[in-house]
C-alpha positions in Angstrom: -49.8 -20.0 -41.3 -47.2 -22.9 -42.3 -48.8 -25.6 -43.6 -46.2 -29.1 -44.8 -47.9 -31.4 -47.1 -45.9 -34.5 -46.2 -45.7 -34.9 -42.5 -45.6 -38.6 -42.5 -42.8 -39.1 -44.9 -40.2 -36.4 -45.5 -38.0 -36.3 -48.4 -36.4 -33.1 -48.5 -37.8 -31.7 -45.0 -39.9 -28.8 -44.5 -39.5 -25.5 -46.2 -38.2 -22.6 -44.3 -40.2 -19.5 -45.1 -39.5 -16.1 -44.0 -42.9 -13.0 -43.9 -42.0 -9.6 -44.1 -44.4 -6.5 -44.8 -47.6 -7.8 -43.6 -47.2 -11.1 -46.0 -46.4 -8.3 -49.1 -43.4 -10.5 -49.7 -42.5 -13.9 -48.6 -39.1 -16.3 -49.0 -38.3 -19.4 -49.9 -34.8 -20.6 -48.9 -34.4 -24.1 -49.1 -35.1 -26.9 -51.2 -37.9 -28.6 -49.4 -40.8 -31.0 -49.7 -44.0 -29.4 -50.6 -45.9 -26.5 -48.4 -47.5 -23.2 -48.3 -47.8 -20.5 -46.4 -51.6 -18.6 -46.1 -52.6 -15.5 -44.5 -55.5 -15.1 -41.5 -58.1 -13.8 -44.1 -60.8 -15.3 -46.2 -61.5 -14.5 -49.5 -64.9 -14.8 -51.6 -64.6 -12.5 -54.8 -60.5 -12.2 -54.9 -57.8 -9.8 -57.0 -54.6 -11.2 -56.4 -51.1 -9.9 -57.7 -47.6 -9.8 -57.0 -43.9 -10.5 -58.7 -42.1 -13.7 -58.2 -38.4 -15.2 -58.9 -35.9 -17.7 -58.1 -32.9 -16.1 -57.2 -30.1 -18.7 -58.0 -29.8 -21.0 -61.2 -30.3 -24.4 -59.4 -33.2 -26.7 -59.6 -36.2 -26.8 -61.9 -39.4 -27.3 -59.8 -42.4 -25.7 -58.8 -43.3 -22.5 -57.6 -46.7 -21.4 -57.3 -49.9 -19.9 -55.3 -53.0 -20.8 -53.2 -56.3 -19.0 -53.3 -59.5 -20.3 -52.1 -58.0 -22.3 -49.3 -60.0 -24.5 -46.5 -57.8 -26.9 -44.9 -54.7 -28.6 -45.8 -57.0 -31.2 -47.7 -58.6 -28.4 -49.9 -58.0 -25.4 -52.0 -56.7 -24.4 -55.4 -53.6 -24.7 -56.8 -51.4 -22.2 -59.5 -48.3 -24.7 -59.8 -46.0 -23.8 -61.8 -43.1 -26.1 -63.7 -39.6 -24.9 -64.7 -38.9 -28.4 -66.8 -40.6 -31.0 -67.3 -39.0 -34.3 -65.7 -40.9 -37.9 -63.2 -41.0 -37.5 -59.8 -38.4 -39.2 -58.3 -40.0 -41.1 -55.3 -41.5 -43.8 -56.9 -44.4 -44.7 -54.2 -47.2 -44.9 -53.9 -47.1 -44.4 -57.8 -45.5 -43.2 -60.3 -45.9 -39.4 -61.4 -44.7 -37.1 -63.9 -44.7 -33.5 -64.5 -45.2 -31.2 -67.5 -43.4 -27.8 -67.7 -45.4 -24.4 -67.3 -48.4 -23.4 -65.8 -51.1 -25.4 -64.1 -54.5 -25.0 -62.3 -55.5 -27.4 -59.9 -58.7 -28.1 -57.5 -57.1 -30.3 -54.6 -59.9 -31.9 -52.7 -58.0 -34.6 -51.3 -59.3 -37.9 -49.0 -56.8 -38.7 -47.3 -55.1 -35.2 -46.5 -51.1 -33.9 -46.1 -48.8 -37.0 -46.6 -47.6 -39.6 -49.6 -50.6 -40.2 -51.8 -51.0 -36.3 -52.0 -47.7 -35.2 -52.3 -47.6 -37.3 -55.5 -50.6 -35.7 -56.9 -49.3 -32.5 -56.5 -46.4 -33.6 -58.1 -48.6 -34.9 -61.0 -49.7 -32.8 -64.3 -52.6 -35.5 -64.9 -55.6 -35.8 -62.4 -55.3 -38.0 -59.6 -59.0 -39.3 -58.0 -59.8 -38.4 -54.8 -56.4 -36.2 -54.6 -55.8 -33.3 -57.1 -58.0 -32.2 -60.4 -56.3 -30.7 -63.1 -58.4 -27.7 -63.9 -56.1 -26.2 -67.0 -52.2 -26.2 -68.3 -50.8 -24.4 -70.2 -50.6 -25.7 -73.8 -47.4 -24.1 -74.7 -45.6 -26.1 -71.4 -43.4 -22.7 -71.0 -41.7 -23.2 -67.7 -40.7 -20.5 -65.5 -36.6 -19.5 -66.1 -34.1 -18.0 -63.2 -33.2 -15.5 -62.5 -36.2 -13.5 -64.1 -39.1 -11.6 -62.6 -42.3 -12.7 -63.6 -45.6 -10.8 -62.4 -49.2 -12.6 -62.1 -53.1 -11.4 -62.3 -55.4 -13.6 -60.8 -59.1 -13.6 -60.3 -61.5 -15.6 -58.5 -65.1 -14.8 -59.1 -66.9 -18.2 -56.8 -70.6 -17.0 -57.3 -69.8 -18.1 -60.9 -66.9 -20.3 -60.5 -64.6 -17.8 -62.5 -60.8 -18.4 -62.3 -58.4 -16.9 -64.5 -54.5 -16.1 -64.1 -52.4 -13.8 -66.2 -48.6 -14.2 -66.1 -45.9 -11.2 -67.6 -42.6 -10.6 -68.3 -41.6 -7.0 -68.8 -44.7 -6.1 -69.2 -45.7 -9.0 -71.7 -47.9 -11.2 -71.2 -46.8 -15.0 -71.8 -49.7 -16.9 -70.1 -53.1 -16.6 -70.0 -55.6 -19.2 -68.8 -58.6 -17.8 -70.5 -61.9 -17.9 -68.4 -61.7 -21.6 -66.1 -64.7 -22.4 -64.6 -65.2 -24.6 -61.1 -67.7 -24.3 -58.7 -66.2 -26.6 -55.9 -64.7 -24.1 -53.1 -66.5 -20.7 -52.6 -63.6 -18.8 -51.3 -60.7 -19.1 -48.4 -57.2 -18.2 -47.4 -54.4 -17.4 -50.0 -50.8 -17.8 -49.8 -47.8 -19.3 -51.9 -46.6 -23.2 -52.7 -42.9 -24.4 -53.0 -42.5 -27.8 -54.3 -38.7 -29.2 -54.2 -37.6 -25.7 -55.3 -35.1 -23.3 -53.5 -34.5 -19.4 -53.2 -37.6 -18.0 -54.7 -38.8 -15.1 -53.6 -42.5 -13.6 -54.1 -42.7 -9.9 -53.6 -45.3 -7.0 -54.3 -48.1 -8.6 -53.3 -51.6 -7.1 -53.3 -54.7 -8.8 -52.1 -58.6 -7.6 -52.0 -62.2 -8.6 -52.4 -63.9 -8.1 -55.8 -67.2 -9.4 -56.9 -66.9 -7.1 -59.9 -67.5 -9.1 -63.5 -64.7 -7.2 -65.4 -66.0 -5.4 -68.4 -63.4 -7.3 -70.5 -64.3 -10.4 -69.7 -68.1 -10.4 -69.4 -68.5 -11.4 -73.5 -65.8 -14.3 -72.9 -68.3 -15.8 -70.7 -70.4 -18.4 -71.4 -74.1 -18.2 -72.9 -75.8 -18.7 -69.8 -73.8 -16.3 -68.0 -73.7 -13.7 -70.1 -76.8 -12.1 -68.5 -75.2 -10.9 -65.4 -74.6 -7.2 -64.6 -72.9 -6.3 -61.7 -74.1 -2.7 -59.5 -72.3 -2.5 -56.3 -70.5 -5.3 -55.9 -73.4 -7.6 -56.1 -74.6 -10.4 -58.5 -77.8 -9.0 -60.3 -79.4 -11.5 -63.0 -82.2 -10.6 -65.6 -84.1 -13.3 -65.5 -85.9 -15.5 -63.1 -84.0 -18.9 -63.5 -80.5 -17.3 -61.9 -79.4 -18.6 -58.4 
């Protein structure tokens, strides 16, 4: 599904995407106003990974993914920021943007159009549009030309999000565990924000409740007395949802 974040004013237009392999790889052509593309299925527990580039040397904007999506009003957000530069629309307010990697809760009011499209362009929160969940403090924006991979994980029952980004094999980015509670699962896809010719290919999708082993002493205190036996949440004590 095609979903346009700006129907009532268009700067750029709408993006032109292009599906192949079941929504393994999706395209990018033009340089467009913000949109995503999401698949049919819902997610709760989510592994999500995949490659992604920008195959020409022009522009510096964002490229990204959705997880946890519920309507064009709400989901999460992986934006991510070649350079960092102001939005140059002006209305209704005046936005700028920080290079690298961002995590974002949009849970906006008033839905696809202006005030969000801002937002999204924003690093900082905006109320009632777009909460900034983590950036990255390094500001390393994505470069063309190169093929970056990603690792994400969404864990809802403890409102566990945490992305992994490589390059050859090394990792660059890593969000560390980020915690929010607001949307308990949804669609996933891929964002384009005034960016053209990116490409997203390799993609792998599937449900997992799992805690990773790994993780599980990252966590904090209180949920540190999880255990996990079949795919389901087990706690040890009596206080646990």
């Amino acid at each position: 599904m095609k979903v346009d974040l700006h129907p009532d004013l268009i700067e750029d237009g709408s993006p032109v995407w292009m599906v192949f392999n079941g929504g393994k790889k999706i395209t990018s052509k033009i340089r467009a106003d913000a949109g995503l593309v999401v698949g049919c299925d819902a997610y709760a527990g989510l592994d999500f990974s995949g490659s992604v580039v920008v195959r020409n040397k022009n522009d510096n904007d964002f490229i990204g993914l959705v997880f946890g999506y519920r309507s064009n009003s709400q989901f999460y957000l992986v934006s991510w920021k070649a350079k960092s530069d102001k939005y140059w629309v002006g209305w209704p307010s005046v936005v700028k943007a920080d290079a690298g990697l961002h995590i974002k809760l949009v849970n906006s009011a008033t839905g696809p159009g202006a005030y969000l499209r801002n937002a999204l362009y924003s690093t900082e929160s905006v109320k009632d549009q777009v909460k900034l969940l983590w950036q990255d403090p390094k500001k390393q924006g994505w470069k063309h030309l190169l093929i970056y991979s990603w690792q994400l994980i969404h864990r809802p029952h403890i409102g566990l999000i945490r992305i992994k980004v490589f390059r050859l094999g090394k990792l660059i980015v890593d969000s560390g565990n980020v915690f929010d509670k607001t949307i308990k699962g949804g669609r996933i896809g891929v964002y384009a924000f005034s960016q053209e010719n990116i490409e997203w290919h390799k993609m792998k999708f599937e449900c997992n409740d799992k805690i990773p082993k790994n993780l599980m002493s990252e966590l904090p205190p209180d949920l540190q007395n999880i255990s996990v036996v079949d795919n389901t949440y087990t706690w040890n004590n009596k206080s646990g949802p």
